[in-house]
N, C-alpha and C positions, 0 to 999 in steps of 0.2 A: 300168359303168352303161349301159342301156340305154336309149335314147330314150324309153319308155313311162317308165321310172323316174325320167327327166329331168323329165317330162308330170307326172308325178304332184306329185313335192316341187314343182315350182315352181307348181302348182295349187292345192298343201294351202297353202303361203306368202302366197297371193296373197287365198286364201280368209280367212286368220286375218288378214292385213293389212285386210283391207274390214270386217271384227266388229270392230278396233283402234280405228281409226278411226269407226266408226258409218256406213258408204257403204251408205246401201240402193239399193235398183233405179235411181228417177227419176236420180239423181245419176250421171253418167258421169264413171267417171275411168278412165282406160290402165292399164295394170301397170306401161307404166314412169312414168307419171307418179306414181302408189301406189307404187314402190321408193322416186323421189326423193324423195317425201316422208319416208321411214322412214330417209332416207340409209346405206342396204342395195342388195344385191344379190341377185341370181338365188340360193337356195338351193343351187341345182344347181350352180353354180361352186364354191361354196366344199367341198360334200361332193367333187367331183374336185381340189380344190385340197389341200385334208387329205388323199386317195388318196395323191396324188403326193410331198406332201409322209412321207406313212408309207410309202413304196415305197423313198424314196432314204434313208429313217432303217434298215429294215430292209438294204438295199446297201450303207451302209457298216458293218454289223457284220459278225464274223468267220467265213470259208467253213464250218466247222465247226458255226455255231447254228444251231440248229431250224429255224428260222425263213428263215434264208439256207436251207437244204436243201432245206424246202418248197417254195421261190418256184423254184430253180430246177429242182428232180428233175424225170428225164422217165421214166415210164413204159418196162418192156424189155417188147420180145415183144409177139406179137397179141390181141386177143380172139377169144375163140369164135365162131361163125358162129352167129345167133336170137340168141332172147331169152334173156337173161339168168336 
């Protein structure tokens, strides 16, 4: 997940929390003060926490499934020089 992806979910979070709520403009609240109220966290943690968490569920199945093959195959040999 890249930073911009990080930018985004925890924007879209932040934005559906302040409609939950009813927070228009005049009203200033933080985003962390809008988490503790929702006693939640950053989106973006929990989607890399699930990552990680399906990273070590696919690592401990067996060298042989799909899945294990995928995660670790490396590509043999060059590509062609241009465009593809």
């Amino acid at each position: 997940m890249t930073q911009g992806n990080k930018k985004t979910l925890d924007t879209f979070q932040t934005k559906c929390l302040r409609r939950i709520y009813k927070l228009i403009w005049p009203n200033v609240v933080s985003n962390r003060e809008l988490l503790s109220r929702s006693n939640g966290r950053e989106i973006s943690k929990d989607v890399l926490k699930r990552t990680w968490d399906w990273l070590g569920h696919i690592l401990r199945r067996d060298k042989d499934d799909h899945c294990q093959v995928v995660i670790t195959w490396a590509p043999e040999g060059k590509r062609k020089i241009g465009r593809p």
